[in-house]
C-alpha positions as CSV (number, residue, x, y, z in Angstrom):
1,X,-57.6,74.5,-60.3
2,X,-60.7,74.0,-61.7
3,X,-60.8,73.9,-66.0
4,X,-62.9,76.9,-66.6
5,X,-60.5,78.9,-64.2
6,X,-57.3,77.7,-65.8
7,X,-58.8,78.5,-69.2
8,X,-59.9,82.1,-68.5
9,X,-56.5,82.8,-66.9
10,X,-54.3,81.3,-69.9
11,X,-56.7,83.3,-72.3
12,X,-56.3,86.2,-70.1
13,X,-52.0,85.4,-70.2
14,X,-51.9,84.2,-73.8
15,X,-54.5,85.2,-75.7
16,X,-53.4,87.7,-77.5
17,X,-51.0,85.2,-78.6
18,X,-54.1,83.5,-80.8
19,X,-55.4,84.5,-84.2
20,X,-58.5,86.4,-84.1
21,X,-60.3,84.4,-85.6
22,X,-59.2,81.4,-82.9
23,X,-60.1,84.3,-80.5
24,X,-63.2,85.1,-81.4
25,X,-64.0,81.2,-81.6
26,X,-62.2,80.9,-78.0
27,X,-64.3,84.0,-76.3
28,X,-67.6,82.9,-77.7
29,X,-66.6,79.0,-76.7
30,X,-64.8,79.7,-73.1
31,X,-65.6,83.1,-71.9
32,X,-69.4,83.6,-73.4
33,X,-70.2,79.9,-72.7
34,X,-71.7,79.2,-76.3
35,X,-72.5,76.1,-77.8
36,X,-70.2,74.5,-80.6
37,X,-73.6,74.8,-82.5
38,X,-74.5,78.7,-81.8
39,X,-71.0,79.3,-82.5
40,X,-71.4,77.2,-86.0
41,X,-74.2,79.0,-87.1
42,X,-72.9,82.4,-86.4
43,X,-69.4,81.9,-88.0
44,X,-70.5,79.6,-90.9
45,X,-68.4,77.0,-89.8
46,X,-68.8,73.1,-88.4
47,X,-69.6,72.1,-85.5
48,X,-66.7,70.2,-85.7
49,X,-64.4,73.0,-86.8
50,X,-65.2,75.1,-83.4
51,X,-64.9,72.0,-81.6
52,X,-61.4,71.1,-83.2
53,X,-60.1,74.7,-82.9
54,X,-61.2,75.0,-79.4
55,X,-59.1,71.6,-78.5
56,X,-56.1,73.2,-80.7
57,X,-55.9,76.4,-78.9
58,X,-56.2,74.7,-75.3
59,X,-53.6,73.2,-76.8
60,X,-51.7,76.0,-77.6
61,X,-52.3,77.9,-74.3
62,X,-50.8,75.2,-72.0
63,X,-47.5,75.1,-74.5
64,X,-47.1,78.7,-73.7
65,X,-47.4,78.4,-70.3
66,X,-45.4,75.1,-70.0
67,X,-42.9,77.3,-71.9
68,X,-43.2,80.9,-70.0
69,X,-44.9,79.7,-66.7
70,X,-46.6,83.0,-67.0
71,X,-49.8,81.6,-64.8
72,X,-47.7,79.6,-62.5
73,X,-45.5,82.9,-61.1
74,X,-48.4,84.8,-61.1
75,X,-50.4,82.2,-58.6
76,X,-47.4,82.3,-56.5
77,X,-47.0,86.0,-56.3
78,X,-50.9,85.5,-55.4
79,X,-50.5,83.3,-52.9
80,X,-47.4,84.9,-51.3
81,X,-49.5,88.7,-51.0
82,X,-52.4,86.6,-49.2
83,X,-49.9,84.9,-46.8
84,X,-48.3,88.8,-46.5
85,X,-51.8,90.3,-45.9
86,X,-52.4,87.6,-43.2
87,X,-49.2,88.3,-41.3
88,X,-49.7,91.9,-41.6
89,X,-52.8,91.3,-39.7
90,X,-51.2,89.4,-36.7
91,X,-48.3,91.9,-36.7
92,X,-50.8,94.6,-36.3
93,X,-52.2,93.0,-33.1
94,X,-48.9,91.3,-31.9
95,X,-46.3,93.7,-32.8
96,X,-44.3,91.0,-33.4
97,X,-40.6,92.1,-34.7
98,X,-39.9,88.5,-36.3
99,X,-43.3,88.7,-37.9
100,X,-42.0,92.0,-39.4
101,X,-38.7,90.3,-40.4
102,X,-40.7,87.7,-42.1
103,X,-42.5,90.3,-43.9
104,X,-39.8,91.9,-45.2
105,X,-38.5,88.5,-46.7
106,X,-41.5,87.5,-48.4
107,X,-42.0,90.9,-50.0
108,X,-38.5,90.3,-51.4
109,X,-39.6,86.9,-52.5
110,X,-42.3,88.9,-54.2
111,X,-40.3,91.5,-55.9
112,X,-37.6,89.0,-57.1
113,X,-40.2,86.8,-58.5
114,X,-41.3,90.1,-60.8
């Protein structure tokens, strides 16, 4: 997955999880795409400082979600409803019963995983 993605989508999981002023910093650094230097000026801060808090709540992020594998369920749930969608399609021009059966097992995959 590509960094900026994984970012946004443990800020998205996680984030409230921060302080807000390691929020703020995070939003203006990840989501806003400011530089460490904009960012500096604006909070008062080093450019170090927003550098080193940016690295400490990456940081932070991925021991959440090594811990509650928040991201990791919900990319599988994701995955699963696009394989669902796809057989849904085929079933609608096949009328295939095992199709349907397969359906109705990967839905419960789904709702188990909730």
């Amino acid at each position: 997955m590509e960094k900026i993605v994984e970012q946004g989508l443990l800020y998205d999981f996680y984030g409230e999880l921060l302080t807000e002023h390691q929020r703020r910093i995070y939003e203006d650094m990840v989501l806003n795409d400011l530089s460490p230097s904009e960012i500096a000026k604006e909070q008062g801060i080093s450019r170090q400082s927003v550098h080193d808090l940016k690295k400490r709540c990456d940081r932070i992020l991925e021991e959440y979600e090594s811990k509650l594998q928040l991201v990791a369920k919900f990319m599988k749930i994701r995955e699963m409803v696009h394989e669902l969608d796809q057989m849904a399609d085929t079933c609608a021009r096949t009328r295939d019963m095992t199709l349907i059966d397969e359906i109705r097992s990967l839905s419960g995959q789904i709702t188990a995983a909730l």
